[in-house]
FIVEX-459548 format. One record per residue (C-alpha): residue in one letter; z, y negated, x negated. Coordinates in steps of 0.02 Angstrom, whole numbers, plus 50000, padded with zeros to 5 digits. Example, Ala and Ser with C-alpha at 12.3 -4.5 7.8 and 13.67 -1.06 7.14 Angstrom:
# FIVEX-459548
{code->A, up->50390, north->50225, east->49385}
{code->S, up->50357, north->50053, east->49316}
END
This chain:
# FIVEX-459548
{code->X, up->54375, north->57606, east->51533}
{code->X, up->54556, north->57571, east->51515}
{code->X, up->54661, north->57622, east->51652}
{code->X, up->54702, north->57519, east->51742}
{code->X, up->54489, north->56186, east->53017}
{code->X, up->54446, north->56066, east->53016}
{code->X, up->54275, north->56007, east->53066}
{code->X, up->54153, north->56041, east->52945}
{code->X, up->54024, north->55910, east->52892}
{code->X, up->53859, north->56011, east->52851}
{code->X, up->53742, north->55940, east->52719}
{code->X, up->53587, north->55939, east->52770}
{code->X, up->53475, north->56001, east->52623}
{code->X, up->53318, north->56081, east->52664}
{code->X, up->53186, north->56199, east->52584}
{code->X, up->53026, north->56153, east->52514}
{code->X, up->52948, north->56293, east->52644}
{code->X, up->53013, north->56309, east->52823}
{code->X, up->53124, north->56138, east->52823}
{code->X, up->53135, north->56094, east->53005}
{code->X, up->53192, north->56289, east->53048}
{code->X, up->53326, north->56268, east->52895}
{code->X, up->53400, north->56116, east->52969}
{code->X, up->53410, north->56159, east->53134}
{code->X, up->53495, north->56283, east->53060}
{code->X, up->53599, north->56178, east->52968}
{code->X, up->53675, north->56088, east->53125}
{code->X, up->53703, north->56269, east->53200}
{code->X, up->53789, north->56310, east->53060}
{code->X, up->53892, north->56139, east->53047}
{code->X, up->53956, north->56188, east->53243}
{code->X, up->53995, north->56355, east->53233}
{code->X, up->54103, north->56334, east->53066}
{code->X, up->54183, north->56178, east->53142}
{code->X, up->54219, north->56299, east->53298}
{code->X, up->54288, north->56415, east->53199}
{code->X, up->54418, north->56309, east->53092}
{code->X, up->54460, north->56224, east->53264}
{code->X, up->54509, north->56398, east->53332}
{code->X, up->54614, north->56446, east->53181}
{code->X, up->54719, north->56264, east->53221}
{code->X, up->54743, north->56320, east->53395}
{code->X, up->54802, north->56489, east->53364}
{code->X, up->54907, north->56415, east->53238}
{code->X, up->54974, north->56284, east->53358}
{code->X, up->55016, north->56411, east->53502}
{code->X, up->55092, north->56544, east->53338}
{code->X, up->55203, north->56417, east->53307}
{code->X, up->55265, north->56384, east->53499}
{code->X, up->55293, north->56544, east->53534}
{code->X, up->55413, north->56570, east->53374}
{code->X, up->55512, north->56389, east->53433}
{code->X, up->55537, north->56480, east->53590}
{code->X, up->55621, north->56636, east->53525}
{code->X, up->55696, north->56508, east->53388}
{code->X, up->55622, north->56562, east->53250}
{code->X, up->55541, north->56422, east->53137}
{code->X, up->55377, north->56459, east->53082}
{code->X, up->55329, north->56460, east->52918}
{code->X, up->55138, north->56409, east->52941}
{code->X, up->55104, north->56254, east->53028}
{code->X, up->54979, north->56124, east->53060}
{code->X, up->55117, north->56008, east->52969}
{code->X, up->55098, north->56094, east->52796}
{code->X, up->54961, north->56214, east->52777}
{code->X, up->54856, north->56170, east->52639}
{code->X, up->54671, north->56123, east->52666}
{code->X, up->54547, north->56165, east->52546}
{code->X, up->54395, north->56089, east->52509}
{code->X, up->54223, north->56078, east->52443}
{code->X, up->54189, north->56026, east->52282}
{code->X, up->54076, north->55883, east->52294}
{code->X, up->54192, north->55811, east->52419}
{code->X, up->54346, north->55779, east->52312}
{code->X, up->54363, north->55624, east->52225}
{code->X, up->54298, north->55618, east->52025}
{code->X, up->54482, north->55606, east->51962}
{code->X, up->54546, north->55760, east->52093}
{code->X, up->54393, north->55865, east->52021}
{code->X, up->54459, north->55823, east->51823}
{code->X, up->54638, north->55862, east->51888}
{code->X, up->54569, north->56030, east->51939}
{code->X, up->54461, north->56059, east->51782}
{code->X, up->54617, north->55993, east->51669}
{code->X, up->54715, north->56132, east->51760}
{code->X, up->54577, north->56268, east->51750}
{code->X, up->54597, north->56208, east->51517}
{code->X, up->54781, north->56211, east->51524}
{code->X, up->54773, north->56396, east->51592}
{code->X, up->54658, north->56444, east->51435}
{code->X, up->54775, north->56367, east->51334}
{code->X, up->54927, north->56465, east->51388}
{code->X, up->54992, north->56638, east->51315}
{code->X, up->54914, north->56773, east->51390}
{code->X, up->55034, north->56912, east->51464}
{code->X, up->54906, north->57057, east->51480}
{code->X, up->54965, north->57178, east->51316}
{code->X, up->54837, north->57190, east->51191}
{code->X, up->54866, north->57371, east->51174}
{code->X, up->54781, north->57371, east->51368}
{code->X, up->54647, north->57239, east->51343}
{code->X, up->54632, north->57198, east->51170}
{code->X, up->54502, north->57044, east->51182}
{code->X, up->54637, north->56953, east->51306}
{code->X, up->54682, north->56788, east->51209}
{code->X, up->54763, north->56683, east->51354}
{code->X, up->54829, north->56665, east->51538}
{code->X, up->54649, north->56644, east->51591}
{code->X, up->54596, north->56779, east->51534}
{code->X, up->54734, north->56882, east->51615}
{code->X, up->54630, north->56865, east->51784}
{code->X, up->54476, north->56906, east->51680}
{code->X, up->54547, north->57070, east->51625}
{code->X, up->54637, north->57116, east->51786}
{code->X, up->54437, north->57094, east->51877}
{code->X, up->54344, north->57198, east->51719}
{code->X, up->54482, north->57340, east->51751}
{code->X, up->54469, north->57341, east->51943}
{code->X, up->54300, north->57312, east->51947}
{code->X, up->54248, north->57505, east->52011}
{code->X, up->54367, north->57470, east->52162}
{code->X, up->54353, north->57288, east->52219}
{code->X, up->54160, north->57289, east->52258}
{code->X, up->54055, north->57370, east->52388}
{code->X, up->54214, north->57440, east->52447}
{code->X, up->54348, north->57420, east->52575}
{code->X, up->54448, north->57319, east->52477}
{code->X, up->54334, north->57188, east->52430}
{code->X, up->54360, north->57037, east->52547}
{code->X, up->54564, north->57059, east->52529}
{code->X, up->54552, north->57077, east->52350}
{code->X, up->54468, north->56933, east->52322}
{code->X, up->54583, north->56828, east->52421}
{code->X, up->54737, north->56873, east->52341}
{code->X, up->54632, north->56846, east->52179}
{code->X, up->54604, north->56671, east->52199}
{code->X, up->54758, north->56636, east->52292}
{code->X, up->54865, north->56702, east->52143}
{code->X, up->54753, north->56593, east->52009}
{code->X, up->54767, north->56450, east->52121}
{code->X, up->54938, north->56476, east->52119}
{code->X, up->54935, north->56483, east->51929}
{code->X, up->54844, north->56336, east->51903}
{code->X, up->54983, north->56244, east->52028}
{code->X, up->55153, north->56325, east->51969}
{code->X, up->55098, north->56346, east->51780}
{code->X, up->54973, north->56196, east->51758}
{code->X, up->55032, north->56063, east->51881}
{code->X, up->54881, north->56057, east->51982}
{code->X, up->54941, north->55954, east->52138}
{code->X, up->54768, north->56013, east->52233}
{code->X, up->54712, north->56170, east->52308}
{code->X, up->54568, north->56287, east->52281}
{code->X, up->54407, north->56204, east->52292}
{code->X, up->54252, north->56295, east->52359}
{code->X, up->54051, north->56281, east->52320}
{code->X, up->53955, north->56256, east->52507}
{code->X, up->53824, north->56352, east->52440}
{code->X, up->53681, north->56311, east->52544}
{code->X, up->53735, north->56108, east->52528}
{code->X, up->53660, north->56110, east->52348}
{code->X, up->53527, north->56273, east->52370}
{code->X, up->53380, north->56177, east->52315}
{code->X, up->53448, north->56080, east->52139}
{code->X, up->53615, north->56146, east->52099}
{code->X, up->53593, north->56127, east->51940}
{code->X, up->53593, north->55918, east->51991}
{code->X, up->53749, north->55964, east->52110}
{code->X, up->53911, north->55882, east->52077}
{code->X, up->53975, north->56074, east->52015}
{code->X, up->53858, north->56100, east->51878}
{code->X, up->53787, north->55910, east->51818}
{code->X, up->53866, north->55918, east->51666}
{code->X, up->53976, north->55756, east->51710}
{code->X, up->54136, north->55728, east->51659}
{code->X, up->54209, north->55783, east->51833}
{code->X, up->54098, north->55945, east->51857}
{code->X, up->54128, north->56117, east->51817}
{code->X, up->54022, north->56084, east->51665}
{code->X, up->53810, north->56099, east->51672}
{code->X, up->53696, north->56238, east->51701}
{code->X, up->53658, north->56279, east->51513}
{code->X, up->53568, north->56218, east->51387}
{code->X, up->53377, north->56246, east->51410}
{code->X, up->53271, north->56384, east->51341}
{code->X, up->53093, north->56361, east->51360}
{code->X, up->53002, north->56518, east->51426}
{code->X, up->53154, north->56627, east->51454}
{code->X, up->53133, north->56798, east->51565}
{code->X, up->53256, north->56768, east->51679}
{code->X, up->53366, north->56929, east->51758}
{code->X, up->53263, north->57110, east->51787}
{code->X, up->53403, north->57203, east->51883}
{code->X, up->53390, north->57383, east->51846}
{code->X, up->53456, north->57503, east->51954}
{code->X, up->53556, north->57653, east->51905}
{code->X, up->53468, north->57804, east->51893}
{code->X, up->53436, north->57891, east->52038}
{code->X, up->53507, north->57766, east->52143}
{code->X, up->53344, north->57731, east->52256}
{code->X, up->53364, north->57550, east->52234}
{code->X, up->53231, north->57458, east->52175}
{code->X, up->53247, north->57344, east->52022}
{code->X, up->53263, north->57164, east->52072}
{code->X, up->53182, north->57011, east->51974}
{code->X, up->53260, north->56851, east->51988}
{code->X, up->53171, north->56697, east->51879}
{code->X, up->53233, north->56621, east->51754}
{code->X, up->53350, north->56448, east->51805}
{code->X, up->53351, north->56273, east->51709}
{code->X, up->53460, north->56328, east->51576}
{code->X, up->53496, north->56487, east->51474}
{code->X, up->53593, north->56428, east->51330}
{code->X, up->53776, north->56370, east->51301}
{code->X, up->53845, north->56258, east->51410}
{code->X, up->53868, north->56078, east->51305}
{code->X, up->53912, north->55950, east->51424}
{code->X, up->54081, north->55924, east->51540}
{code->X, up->54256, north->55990, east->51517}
{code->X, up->54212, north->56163, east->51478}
{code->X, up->54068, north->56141, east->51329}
{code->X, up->54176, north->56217, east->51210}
{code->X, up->54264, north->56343, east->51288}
{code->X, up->54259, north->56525, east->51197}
{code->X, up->54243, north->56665, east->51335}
{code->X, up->54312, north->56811, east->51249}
{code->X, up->54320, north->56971, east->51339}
{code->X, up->54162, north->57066, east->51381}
{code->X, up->54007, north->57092, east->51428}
{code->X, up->54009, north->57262, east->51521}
{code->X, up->53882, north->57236, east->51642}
{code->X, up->53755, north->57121, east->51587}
{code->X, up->53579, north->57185, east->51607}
{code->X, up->53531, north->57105, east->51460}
{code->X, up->53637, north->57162, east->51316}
{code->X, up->53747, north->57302, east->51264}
{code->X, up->53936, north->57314, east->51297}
{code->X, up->54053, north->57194, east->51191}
{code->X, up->54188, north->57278, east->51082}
{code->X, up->54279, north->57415, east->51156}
{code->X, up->54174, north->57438, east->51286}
{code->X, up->54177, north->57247, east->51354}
{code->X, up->54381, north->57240, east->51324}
{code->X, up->54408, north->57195, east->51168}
{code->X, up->54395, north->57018, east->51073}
{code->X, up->54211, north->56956, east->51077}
{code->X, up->54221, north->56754, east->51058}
{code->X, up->54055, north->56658, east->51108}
{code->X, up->53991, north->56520, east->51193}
{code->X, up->53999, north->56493, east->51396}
{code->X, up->53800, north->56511, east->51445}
{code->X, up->53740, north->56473, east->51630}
{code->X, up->53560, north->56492, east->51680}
{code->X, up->53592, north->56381, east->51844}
{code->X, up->53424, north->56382, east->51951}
{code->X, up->53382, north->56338, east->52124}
{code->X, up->53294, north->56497, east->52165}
{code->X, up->53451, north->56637, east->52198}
{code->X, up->53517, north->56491, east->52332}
{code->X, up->53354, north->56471, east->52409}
{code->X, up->53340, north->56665, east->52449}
{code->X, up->53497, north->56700, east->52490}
{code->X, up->53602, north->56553, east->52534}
{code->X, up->53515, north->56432, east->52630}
{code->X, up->53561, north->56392, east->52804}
{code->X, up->53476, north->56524, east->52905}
{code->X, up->53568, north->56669, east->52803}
{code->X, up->53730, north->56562, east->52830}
{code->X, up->53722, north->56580, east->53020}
{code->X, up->53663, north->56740, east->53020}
{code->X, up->53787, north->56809, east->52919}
{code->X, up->53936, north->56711, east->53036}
{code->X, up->53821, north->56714, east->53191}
{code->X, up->53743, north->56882, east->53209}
{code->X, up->53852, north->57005, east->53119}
{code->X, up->53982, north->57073, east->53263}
{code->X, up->54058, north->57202, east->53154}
{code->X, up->54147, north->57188, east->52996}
{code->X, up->54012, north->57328, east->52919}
{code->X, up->53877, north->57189, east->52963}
{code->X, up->53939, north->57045, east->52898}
{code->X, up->53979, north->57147, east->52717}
{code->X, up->53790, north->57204, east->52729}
{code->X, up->53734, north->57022, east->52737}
{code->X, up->53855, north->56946, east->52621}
{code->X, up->53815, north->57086, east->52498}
{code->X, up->53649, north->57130, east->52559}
{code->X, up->53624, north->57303, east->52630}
{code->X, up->53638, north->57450, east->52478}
{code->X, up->53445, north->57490, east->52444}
{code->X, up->53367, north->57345, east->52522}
{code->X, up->53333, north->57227, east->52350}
{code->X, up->53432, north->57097, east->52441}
{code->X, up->53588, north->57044, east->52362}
{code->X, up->53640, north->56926, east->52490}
{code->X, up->53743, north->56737, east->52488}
{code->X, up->53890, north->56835, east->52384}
{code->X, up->53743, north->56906, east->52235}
{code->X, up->53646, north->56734, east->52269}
{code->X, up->53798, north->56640, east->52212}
{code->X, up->53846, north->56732, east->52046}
{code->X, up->53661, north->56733, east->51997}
{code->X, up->53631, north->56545, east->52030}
{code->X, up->53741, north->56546, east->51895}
{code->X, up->53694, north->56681, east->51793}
{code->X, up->53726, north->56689, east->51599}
{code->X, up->53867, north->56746, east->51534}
{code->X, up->53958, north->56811, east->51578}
{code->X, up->53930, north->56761, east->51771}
{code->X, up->53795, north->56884, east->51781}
{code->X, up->53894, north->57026, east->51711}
{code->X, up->53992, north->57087, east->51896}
{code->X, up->54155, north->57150, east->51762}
{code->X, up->54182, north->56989, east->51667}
{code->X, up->54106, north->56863, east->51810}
{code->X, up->54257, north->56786, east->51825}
{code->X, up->54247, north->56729, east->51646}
{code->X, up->54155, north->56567, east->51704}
{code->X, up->54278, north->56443, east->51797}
{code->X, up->54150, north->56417, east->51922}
{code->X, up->54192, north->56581, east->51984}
{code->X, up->54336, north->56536, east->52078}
{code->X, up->54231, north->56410, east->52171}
{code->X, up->54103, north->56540, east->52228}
{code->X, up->54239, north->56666, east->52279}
{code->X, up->54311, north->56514, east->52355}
{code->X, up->54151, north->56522, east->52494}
{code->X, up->54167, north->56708, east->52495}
{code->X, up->54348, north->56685, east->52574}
{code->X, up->54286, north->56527, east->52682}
{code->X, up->54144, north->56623, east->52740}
{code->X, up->54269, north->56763, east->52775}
{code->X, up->54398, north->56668, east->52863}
{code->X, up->54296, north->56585, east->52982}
{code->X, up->54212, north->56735, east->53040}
{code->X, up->54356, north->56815, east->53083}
{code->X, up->54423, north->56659, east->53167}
{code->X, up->54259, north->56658, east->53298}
{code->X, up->54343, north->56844, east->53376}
{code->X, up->54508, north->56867, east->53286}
{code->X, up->54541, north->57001, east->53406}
{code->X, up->54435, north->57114, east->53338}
{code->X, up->54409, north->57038, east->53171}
{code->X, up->54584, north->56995, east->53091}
{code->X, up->54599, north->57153, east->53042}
{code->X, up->54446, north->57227, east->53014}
{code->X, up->54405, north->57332, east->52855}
{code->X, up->54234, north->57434, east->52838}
{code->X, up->54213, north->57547, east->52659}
{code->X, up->54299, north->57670, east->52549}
{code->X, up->54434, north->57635, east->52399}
{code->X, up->54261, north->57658, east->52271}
{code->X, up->54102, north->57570, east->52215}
{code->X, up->53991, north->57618, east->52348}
{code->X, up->54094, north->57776, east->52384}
{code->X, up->54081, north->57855, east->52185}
{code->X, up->54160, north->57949, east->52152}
{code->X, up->54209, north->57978, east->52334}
{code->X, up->54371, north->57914, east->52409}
{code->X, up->54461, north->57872, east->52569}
{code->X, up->54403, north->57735, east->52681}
{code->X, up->54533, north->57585, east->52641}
{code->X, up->54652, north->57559, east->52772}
{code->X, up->54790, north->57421, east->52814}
{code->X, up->54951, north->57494, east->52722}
{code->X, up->54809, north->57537, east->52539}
{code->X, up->54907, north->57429, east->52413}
{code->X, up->54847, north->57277, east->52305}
{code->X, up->54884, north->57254, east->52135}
{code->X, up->54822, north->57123, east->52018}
{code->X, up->54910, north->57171, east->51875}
{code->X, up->54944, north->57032, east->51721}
{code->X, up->54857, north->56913, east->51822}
{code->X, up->54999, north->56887, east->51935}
{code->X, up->55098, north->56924, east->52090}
{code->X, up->55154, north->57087, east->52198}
{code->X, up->55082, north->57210, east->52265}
{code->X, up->55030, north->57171, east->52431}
{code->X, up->54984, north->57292, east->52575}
{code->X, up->54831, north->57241, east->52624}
{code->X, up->54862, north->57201, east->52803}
{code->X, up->54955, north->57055, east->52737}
{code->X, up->54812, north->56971, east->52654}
{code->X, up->54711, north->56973, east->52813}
{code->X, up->54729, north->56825, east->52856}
{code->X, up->54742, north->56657, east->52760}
{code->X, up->54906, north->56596, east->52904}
{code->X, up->55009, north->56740, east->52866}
{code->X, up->55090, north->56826, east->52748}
{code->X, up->55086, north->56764, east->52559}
{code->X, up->54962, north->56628, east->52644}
{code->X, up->54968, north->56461, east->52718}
{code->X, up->54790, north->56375, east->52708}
{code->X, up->54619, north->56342, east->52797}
{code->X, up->54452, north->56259, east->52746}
{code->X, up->54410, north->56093, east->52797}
END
């Protein structure tokens, strides 16, 4: 490899098994996120007093923080603004050398690279949950600076849609979705997960979704995703080892089933409910190493499967990334806002993949860099939370 708060409104959807214990856990769910976002205000409120008093004018207020929201919830003509956005970034000049990542053809692929090349560091590891942030904050910021998306980040409520997502506003295939969950392949195998050697872990079999094939409908049935695979469990690495130029279709495999295990309403408030440590909550978001589970943050990516949003290197390929990490970083935030004392800055892991090769456990002052895809390095203390720093934003 190369070197390298608003009150929330809930939806109430419900499983074909256990639905009254899903929705009750729904409404718990609804109150303690609506908690939370009210406690970031608050802090935010009494931040900004105590500044006025020393006279220093903060720079994070209730006044212009941006709000992002979920995806269904914005208007059809702010969800084509943000897909029109998302195209105008593949249509701009890359700034990744292709002497580093030779399959790079454009600015969108300049996050795509910068994720395949960091890939061994940024998951199961200490840095994962500021990593991420930065990551989407920095496209978002792309998409705004370079594209002139007026909007902010949207997210995908996972559980909202868990039992049809493939009918949700993200992936219907309409005009104002993130395009549709692949074109159907009858009697497809679905995903066998196969473990590394040695690892313990068992293999994990996920059915196959509603799609399969290219995606054909809504703004992104003819994009070309050009870097990768490396990871796919289903194929062999693209050219130079998943960097190089590999042009193909977009293909989703969008399914209900990933959601329903692993992102419906009673894993939401366990993960933000029952998880006092910031080592529990990465076990349940990730599910615990060895278990088979791969938790709301694995149920996402394979709820949308394909490729390459099955492949953990090239993921971000698929646009519909940036709405899943979107609800990684909600999920994130919020938790920390229920005890910020001993949350805000919270880090559990090593600077590795599951510690290999072993390395130091992350700490505050352990540096970010996302490369070509943009921005500075960042300490990552100051990406801890989404008020300070580089940051001014909360989820509504």
């Amino acid at each position: 490899m190369k070197s390298f708060v608003l009150p929330v409104l809930a939806g109430l959807a419900c499983l074909a098994s256990g639905v009254t214990a899903d929705v009750d856990y729904a409404s718990e769910v609804s109150g303690i996120l609506s908690d939370a976002s009210n406690a970031i205000l608050q802090e935010l409120q009494a931040e900004e007093a105590t500044l006025a008093k020393r006279g220093i004018q903060a720079s994070c207020t209730i006044r212009n923080i941006a709000i992002r929201r979920e995806f269904g919830s914005l208007a059809p003509s702010e969800r084509k603004a943000y897909t029109d956005a998302v195209l105008c970034l593949m249509n701009k000049t890359e700034l990744t050398p292709r002497s580093l990542i030779p399959g790079v053809r454009n600015r969108f692929d300049d996050f795509v690279a910068t994720h395949q090349n960091q890939t061994p560091f940024i998951h199961y590891s200490g840095t994962f949950l500021g990593w991420h942030r930065y990551y989407v904050w920095e496209y978002e910021k792309a998409l705004r600076e370079e594209c002139g998306y007026q909007g902010y980040q949207p997210y995908w409520d996972w559980p909202k849609w868990m039992n049809a997502p493939q009918d949700s506003p993200i992936f219907d295939g309409s005009p104002y979705s993130m395009s549709d969950r692949g074109a159907f392949i009858p009697g497809h195998p679905g995903l066998s997960l196969v473990p590394p050697p040695g690892s313990g872990n068992p293999t994990i079999n996920i059915p196959a979704g509603y799609g399969g094939g290219c995606v054909t409908k809504g703004p992104f049935a003819n994009m070309t995703v050009n870097l990768g695979p490396i990871g796919l469990s289903t194929g062999v690495p693209g050219p130079d080892g998943g960097f190089g130029y590999n042009p193909r279709c977009l293909k989703r495999d969008v399914g209900p089933w990933p959601s329903q295990t692993w992102c419906n309403y009673t894993r939401i408030f366990t993960l933000l409910a029952q998880t006092p440590t910031v080592k529990d909550f990465l076990d349940n978001l990730m599910g615990p190493t060895g278990s088979g589970d791969l938790g709301p943050h694995g149920g996402g990516h394979f709820t949308i499967a394909g490729d390459p949003g099955a492949d953990v290197f090239t993921s971000p390929g698929d646009p519909a990334f940036y709405l899943h990490h979107g609800q990684v970083d909600r999920m994130w935030t919020l938790w920390q806002a229920l005890d910020p004392s001993t949350r805000q800055y919270a880090l559990s892991g090593t600077n590795t993949m599951l510690n290999e090769p072993p390395s130091a456990n992350t700490t505050l002052d352990d540096v970010i860099n996302l490369g070509y895809a943009g921005g500075v390095p960042l300490p990552i203390r100051q990406v801890m939370s989404t008020t300070k720093g580089p940051f001014c934003y909360i989820y509504a």
